[in-house]
C-alpha positions in Angstrom: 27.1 -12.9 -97.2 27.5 -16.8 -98.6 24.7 -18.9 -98.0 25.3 -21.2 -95.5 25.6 -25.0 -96.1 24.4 -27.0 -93.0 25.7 -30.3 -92.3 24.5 -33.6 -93.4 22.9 -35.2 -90.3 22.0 -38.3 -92.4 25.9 -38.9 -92.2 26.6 -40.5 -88.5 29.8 -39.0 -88.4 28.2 -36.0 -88.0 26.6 -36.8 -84.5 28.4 -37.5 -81.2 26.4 -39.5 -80.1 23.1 -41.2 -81.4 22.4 -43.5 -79.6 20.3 -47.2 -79.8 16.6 -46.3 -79.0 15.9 -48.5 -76.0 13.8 -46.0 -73.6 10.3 -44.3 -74.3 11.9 -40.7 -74.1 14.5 -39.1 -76.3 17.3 -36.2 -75.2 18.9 -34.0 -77.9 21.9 -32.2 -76.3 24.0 -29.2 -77.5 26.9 -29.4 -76.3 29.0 -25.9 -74.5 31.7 -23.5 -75.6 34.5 -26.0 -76.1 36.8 -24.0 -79.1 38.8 -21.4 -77.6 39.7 -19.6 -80.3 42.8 -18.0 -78.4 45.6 -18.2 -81.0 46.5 -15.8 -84.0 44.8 -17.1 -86.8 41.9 -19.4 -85.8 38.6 -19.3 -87.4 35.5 -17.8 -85.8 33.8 -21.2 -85.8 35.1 -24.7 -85.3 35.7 -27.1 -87.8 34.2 -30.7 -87.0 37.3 -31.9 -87.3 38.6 -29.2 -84.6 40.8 -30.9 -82.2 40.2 -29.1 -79.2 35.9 -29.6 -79.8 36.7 -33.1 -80.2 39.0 -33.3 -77.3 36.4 -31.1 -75.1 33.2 -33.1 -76.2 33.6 -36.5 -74.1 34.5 -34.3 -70.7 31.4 -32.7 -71.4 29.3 -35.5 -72.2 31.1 -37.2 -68.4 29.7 -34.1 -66.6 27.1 -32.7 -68.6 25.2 -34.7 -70.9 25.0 -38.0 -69.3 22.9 -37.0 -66.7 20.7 -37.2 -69.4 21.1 -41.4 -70.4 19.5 -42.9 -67.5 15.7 -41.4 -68.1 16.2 -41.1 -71.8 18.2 -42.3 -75.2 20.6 -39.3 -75.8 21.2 -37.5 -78.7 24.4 -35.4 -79.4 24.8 -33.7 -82.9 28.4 -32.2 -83.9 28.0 -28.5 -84.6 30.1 -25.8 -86.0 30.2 -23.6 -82.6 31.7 -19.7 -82.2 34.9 -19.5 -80.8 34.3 -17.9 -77.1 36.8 -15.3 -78.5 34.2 -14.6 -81.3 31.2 -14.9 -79.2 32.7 -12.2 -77.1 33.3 -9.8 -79.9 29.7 -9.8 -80.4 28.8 -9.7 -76.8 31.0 -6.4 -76.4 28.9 -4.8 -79.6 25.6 -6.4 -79.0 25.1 -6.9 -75.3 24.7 -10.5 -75.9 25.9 -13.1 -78.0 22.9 -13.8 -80.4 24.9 -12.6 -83.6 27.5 -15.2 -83.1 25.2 -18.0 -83.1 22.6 -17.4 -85.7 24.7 -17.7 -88.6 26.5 -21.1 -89.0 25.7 -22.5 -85.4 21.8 -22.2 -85.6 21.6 -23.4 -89.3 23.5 -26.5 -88.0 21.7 -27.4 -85.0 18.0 -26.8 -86.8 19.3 -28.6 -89.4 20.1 -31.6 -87.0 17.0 -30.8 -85.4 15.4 -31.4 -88.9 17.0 -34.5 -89.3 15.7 -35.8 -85.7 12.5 -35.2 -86.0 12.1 -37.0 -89.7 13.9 -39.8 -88.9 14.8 -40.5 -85.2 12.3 -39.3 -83.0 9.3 -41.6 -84.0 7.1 -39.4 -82.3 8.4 -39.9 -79.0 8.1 -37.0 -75.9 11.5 -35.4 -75.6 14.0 -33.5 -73.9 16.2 -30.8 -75.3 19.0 -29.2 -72.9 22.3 -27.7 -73.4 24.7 -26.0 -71.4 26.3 -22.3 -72.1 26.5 -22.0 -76.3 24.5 -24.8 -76.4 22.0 -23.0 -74.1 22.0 -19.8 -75.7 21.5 -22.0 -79.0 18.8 -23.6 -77.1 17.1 -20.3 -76.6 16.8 -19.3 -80.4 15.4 -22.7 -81.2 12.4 -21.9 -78.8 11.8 -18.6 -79.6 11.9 -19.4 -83.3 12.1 -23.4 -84.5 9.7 -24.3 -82.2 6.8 -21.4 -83.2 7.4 -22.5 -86.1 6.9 -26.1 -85.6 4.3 -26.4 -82.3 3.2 -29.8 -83.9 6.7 -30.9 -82.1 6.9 -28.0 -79.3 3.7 -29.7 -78.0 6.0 -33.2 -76.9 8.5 -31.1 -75.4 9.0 -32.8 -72.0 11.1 -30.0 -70.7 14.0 -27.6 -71.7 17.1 -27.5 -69.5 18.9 -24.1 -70.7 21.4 -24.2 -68.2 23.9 -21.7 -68.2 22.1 -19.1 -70.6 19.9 -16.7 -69.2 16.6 -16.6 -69.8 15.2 -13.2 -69.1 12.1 -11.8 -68.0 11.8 -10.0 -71.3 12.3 -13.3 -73.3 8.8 -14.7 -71.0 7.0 -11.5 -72.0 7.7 -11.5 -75.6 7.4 -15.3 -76.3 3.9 -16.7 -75.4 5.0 -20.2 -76.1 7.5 -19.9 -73.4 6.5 -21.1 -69.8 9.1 -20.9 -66.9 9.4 -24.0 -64.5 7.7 -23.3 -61.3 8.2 -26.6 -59.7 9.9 -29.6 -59.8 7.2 -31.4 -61.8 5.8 -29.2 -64.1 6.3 -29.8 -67.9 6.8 -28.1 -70.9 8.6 -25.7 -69.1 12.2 -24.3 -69.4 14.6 -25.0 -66.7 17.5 -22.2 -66.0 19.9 -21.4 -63.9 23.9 -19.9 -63.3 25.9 -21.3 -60.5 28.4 -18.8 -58.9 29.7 -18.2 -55.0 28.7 -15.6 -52.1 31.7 -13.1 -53.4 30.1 -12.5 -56.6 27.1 -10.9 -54.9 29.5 -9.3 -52.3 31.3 -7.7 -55.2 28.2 -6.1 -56.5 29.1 -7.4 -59.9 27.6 -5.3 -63.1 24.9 -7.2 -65.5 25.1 -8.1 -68.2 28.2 -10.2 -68.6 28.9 -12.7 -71.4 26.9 -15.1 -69.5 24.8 -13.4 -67.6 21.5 -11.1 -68.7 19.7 -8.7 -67.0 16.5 -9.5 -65.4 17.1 -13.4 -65.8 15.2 -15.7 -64.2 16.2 -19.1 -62.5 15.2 -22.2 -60.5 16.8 -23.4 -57.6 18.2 -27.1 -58.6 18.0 -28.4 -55.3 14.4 -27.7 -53.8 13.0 -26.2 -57.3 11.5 -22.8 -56.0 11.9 -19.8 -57.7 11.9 -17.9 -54.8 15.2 -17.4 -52.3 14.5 -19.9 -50.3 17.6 -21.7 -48.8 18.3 -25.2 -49.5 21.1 -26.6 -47.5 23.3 -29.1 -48.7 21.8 -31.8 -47.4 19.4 -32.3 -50.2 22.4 -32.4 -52.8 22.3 -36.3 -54.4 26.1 -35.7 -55.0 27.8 -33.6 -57.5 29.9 -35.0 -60.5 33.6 -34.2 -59.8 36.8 -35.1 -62.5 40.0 -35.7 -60.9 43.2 -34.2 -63.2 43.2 -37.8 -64.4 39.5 -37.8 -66.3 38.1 -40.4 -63.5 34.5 -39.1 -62.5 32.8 -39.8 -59.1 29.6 -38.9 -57.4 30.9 -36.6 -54.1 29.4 -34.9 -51.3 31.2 -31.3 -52.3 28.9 -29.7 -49.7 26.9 -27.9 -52.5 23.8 -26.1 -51.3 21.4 -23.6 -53.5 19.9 -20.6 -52.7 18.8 -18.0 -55.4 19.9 -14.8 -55.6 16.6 -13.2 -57.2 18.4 -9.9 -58.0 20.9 -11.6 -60.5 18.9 -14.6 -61.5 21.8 -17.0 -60.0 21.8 -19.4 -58.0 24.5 -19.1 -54.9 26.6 -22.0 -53.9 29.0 -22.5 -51.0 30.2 -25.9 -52.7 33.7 -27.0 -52.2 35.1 -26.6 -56.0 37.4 -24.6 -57.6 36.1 -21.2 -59.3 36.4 -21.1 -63.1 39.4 -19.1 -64.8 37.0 -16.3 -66.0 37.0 -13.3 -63.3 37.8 -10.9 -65.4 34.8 -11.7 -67.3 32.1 -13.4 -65.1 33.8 -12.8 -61.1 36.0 -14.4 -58.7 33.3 -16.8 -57.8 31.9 -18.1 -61.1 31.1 -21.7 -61.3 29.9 -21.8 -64.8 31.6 -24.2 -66.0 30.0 -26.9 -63.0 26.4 -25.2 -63.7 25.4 -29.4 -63.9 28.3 -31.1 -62.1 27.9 -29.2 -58.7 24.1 -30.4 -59.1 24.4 -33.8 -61.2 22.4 -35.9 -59.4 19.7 -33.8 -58.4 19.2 -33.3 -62.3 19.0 -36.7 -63.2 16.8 -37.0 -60.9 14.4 -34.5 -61.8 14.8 -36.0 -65.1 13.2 -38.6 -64.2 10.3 -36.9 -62.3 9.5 -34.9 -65.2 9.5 -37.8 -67.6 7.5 -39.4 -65.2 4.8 -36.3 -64.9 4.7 -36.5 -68.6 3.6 -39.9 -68.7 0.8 -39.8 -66.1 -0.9 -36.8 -68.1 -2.2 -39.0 -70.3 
């Protein structure tokens, strides 16, 4: 196998976003399955130069990622993602998707990681989240980058691995990891899948491509890890794009209750499913996993940041 060349993340073109530092907290974000990888012919990892990543990146960062700029400065580095065809490939051998990712898309992300830590973080407390890919990403970088550098695992504000499960196995064998129990808590990884009431009616087999065995979630709403119901009242308002691009906060009636027995999180929210039943059920909402619960995550953004400070 060729070695692989990361990227140069001294080169600015090679981020989506790094921002002016302006706040005491940073965010680095990895950013979802955006390349397809559908046609005859594509590659197994996208290009930076990919049209459809860079097309996909700025509706993610709308819905996604900015829930992210009001607590903290936010960091976005380009990375040479799997196709979701390719990723799939190695779900159907492996299980899971790990041997997609720890070729070209780890080495990139550590190496922006790298890069951050040398030269942008200024030892500031941070954030690290990412959504899907990025979240599976995000779990290899704190089972391994992180053991291997605790010097910087030990400002770790939080871990929003949205969209990726973490399982109960993952807890067990990583020491270093420490599931949120509360809304407050720090240092902790925050998970979670969104889907509707006919996924559980359907009985639906684990794993899938997004979805582990034995994973574990927190409700986004009244942060339990237990099934109790929050109703939709205590949504702050979900992020919603029209077919135009506009964004708006709206009341989508969008209430949580975790479904313990498939490490979900059940919503009877007004949005469309995603296009993926074949692969995830005729419910999945994986694709709004933060939309359907934007501002309740920016605002526990904020808490946590805030719980961080008052511990010292």
């Amino acid at each position: 196998m060729d070695k692989i060349i990361p990227i140069d993340y001294s080169n600015k073109a090679n981020w989506y976003q790094m921002p002016e530092v302006t706040k005491e907290f940073d965010t680095f974000y990895i950013y979802s399955t955006i390349f397809m990888g559908a046609n005859e012919g594509d590659p197994d990892y996208a290009t930076l130069d990919n049209a459809e990543l860079l097309a996909g990146i700025p509706i993610e960062h709308a819905i996604k990622s900015s829930v992210f700029e009001e607590s903290t400065n936010l960091f976005i580095p380009l990375y040479r993602q799997s196709s979701l065809k390719h990723a799939f490939e190695a779900f159907e051998k492996d299980g899971n998707i790990d041997a997609a990712l720890i070729g070209i898309p780890y080495t990139d992300i550590t190496a922006a990681l790298d890069f951050y830590f040398e030269h942008c973080n200024n030892g500031r407390p941070f954030v690290i989240a990412g959504h899907s890919q990025g979240a599976a990403i995000l779990r290899l970088v704190l089972k391994d980058y992180f053991k291997e550098h605790p010097d910087y695992y030990k400002r770790m504000v939080a871990a929003y691995a949205i969209g990726y499960s973490i399982t109960k196995e993952d807890l067990e064998a990583n020491p270093h990891f420490k599931f949120a129990t509360g809304e407050t808590d720090t240092g902790v990884i925050i998970s979670w899948h969104a889907e509707g009431p006919k996924n559980v009616e359907a009985d639906l087999p684990l794993p899938n491509l997004i979805i582990a065995k034995n994973g574990v979630a927190i409700n986004p709403l009244n942060w339990k890890c237990d099934e109790t119901y929050a109703a939709a009242s205590m949504n702050l308002g979900s992020m919603v794009m029209d077919p135009t691009g506009a964004t708006a906060i709206r009341d989508i009636d969008a209430d949580a209750q975790l479904c313990l027995a498939r490490g979900t999180v059940i919503t009877n929210a007004q949005a469309t499913p995603n296009e993926m039943a074949d692969l995830a059920g005729p419910q999945c909402y994986h694709q709004d996993d933060y939309s359907i619960f934007y501002n309740n995550i920016k605002d526990n953004v904020a808490k946590r940041v805030a719980a961080y400070k008052n511990r010292f």
